[in-house]
mmCIF file of the C-alpha atoms, coordinates in Angstrom:
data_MODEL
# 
_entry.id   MODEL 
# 
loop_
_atom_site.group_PDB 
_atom_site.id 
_atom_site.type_symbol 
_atom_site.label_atom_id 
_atom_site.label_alt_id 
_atom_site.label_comp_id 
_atom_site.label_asym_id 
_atom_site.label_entity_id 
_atom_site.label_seq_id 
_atom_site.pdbx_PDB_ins_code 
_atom_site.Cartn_x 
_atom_site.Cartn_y 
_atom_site.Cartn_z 
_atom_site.occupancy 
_atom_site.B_iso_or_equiv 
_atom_site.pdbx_formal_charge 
_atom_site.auth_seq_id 
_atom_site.auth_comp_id 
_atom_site.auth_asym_id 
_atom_site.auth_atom_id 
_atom_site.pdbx_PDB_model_num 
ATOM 1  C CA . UNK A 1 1  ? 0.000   0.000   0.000  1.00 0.00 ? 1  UNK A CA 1 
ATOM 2  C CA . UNK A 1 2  ? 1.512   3.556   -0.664 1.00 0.00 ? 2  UNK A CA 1 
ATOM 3  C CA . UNK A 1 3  ? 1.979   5.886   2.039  1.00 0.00 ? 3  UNK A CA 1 
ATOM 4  C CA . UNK A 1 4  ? -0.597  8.335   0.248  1.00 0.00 ? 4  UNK A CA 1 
ATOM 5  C CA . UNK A 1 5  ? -3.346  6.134   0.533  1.00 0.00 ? 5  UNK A CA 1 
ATOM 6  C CA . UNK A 1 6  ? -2.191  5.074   4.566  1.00 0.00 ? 6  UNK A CA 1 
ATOM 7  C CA . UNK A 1 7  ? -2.290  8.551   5.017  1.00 0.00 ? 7  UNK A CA 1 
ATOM 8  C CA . UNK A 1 8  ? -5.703  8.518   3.387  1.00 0.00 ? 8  UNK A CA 1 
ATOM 9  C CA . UNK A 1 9  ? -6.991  5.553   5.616  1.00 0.00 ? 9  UNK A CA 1 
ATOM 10 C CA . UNK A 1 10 ? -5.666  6.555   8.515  1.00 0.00 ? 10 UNK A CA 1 
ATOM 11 C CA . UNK A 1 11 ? -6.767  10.330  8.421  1.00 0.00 ? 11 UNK A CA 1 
ATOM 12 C CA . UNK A 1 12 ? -10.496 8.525   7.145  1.00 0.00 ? 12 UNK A CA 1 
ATOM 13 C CA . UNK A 1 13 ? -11.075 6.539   10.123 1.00 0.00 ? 13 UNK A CA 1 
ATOM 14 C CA . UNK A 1 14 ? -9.763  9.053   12.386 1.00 0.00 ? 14 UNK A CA 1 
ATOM 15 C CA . UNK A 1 15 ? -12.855 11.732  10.894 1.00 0.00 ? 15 UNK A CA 1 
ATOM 16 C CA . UNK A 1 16 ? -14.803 8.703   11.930 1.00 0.00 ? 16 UNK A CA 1 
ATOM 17 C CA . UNK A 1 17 ? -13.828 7.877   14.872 1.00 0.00 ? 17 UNK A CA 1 
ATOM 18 C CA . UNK A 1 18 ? -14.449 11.806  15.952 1.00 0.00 ? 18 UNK A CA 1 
ATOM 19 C CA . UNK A 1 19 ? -17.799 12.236  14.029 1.00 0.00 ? 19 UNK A CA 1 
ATOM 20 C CA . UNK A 1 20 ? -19.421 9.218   13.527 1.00 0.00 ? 20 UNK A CA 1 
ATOM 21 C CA . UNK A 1 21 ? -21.917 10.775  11.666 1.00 0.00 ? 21 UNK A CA 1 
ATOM 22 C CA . UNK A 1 22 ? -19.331 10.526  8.960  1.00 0.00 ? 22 UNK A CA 1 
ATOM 23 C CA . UNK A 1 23 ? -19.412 6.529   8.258  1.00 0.00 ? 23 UNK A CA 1 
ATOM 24 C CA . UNK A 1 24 ? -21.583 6.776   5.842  1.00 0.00 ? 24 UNK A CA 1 
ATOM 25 C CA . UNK A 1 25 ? -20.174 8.945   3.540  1.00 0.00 ? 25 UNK A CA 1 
ATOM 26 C CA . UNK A 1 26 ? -16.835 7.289   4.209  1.00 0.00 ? 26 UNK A CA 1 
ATOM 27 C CA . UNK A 1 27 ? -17.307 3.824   4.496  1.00 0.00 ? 27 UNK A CA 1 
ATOM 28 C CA . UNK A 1 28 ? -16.833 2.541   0.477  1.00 0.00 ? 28 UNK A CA 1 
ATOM 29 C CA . UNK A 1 29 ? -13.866 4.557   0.298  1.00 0.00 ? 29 UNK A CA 1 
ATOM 30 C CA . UNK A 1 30 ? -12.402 2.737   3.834  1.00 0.00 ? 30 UNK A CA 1 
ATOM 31 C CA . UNK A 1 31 ? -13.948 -0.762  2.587  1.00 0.00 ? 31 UNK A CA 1 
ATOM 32 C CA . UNK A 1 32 ? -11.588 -0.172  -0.866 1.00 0.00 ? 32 UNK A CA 1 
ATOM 33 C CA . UNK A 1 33 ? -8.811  0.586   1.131  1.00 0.00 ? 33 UNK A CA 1 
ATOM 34 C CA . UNK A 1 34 ? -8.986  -1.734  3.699  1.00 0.00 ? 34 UNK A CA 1 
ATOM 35 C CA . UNK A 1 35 ? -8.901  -4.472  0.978  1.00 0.00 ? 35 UNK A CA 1 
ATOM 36 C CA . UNK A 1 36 ? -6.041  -2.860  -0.625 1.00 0.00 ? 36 UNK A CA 1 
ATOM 37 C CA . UNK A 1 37 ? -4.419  -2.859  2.868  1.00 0.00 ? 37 UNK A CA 1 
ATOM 38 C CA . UNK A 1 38 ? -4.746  -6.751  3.661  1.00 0.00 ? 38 UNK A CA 1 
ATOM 39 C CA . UNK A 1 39 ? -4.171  -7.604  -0.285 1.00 0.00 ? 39 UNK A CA 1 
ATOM 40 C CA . UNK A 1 40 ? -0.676  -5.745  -0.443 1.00 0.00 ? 40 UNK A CA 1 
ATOM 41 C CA . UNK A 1 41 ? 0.123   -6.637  3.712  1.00 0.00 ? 41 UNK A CA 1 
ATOM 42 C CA . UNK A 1 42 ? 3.844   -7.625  3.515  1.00 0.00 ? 42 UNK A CA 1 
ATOM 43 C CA . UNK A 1 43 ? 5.017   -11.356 4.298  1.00 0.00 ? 43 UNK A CA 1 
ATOM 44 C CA . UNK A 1 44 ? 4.389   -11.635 8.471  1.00 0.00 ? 44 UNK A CA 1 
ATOM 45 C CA . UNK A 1 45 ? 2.413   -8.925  8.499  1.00 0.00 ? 45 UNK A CA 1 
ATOM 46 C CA . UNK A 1 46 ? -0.540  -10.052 6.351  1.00 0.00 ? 46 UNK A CA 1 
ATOM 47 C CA . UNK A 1 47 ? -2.766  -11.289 10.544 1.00 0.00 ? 47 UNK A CA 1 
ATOM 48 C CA . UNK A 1 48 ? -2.042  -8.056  11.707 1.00 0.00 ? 48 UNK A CA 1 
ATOM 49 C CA . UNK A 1 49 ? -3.660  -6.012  8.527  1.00 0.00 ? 49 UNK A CA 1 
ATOM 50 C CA . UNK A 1 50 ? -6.454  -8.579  8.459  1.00 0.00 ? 50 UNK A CA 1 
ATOM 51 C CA . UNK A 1 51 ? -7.164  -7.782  12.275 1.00 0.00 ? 51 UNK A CA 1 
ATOM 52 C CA . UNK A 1 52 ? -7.041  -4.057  11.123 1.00 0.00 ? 52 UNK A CA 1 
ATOM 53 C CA . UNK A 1 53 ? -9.717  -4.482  8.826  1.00 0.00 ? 53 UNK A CA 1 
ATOM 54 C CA . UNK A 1 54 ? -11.803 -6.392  11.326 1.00 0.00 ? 54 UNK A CA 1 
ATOM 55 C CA . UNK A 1 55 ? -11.969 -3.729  13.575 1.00 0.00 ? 55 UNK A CA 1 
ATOM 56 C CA . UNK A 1 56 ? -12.701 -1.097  11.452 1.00 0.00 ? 56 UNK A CA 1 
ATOM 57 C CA . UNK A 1 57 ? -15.378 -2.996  9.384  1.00 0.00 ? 57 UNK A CA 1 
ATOM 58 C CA . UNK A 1 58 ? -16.776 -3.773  12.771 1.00 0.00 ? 58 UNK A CA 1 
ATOM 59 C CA . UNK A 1 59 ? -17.252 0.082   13.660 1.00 0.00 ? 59 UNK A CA 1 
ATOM 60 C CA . UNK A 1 60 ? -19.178 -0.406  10.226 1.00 0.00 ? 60 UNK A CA 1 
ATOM 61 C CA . UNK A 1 61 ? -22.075 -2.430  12.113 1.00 0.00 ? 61 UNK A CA 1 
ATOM 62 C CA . UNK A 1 62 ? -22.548 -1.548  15.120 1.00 0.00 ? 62 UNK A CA 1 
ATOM 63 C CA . UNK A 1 63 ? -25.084 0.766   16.021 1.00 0.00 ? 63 UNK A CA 1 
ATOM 64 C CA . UNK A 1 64 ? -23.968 1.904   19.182 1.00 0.00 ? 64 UNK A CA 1 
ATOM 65 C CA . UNK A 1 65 ? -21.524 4.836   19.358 1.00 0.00 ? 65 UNK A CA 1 
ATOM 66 C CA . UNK A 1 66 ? -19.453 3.310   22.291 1.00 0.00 ? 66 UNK A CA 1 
ATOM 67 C CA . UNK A 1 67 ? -19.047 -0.250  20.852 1.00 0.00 ? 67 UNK A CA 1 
ATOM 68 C CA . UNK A 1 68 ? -17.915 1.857   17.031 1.00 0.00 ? 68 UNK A CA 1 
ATOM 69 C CA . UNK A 1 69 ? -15.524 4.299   18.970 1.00 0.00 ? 69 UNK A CA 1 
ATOM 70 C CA . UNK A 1 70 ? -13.977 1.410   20.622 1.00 0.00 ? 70 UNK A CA 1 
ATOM 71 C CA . UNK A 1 71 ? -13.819 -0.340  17.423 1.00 0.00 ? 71 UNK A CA 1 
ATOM 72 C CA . UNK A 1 72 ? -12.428 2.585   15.450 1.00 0.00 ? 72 UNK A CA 1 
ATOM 73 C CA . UNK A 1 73 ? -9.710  3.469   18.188 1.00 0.00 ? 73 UNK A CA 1 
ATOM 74 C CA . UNK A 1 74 ? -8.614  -0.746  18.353 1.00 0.00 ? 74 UNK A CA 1 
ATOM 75 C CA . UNK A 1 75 ? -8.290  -0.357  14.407 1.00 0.00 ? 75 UNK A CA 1 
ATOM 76 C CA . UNK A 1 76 ? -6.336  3.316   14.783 1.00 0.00 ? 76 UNK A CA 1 
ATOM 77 C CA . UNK A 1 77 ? -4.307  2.109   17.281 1.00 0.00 ? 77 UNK A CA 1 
ATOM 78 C CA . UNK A 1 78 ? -3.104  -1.392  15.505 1.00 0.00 ? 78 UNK A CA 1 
ATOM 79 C CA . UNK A 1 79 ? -3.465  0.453   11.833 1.00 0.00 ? 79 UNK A CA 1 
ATOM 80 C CA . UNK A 1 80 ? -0.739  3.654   13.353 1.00 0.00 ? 80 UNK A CA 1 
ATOM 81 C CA . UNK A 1 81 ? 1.646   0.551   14.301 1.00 0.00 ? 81 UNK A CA 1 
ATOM 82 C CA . UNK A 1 82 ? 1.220   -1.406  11.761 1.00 0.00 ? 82 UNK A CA 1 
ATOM 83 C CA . UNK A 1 83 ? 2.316   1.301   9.361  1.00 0.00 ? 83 UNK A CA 1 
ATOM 84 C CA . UNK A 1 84 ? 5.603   2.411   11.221 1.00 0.00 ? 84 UNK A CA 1 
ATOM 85 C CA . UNK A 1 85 ? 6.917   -1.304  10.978 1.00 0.00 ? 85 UNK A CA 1 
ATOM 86 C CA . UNK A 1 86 ? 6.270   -1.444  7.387  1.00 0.00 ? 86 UNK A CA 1 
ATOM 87 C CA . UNK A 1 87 ? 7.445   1.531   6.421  1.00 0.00 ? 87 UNK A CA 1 
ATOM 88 C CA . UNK A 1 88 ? 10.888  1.324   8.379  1.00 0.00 ? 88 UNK A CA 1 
# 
């Protein structure tokens, strides 16, 4: 994945994860990345981007705000480290 579009996912869920009002208008955008994300995961890394797009999908379907925040920040969290040891 490029670092244009991790900037682009990462800056994505974070609008989401502070207005979730936002999904909607974000979500096929995040769904295409996260695919790209877990297609191009490097050798060893390819649980960890899978996990990634778990958690963010899952902030996808739940309804309630505190179960998608948590799910948003788990993916943020995991998706911020995830980059810096593939881009070293």
């Amino acid at each position: 994945m490029e670092q244009q579009s991790q900037q682009t996912l990462t800056n994505l869920v974070y609008d989401i994860y502070e207005d979730p009002a936002l999904i909607e208008e974000h979500q096929v955008l995040i769904k295409s990345l996260l695919s790209d994300l877990v297609a191009t995961a490097p050798a060893g890394f390819e649980g960890m981007a899978t996990m990634i797009n778990i958690h963010i999908s899952n902030g996808f379907k739940f309804r309630n705000p505190k179960i998608q925040k948590f799910e948003l920040e788990s993916g943020l969290l995991k998706l911020k480290t995830y980059f810096q040891k593939i881009n070293l």
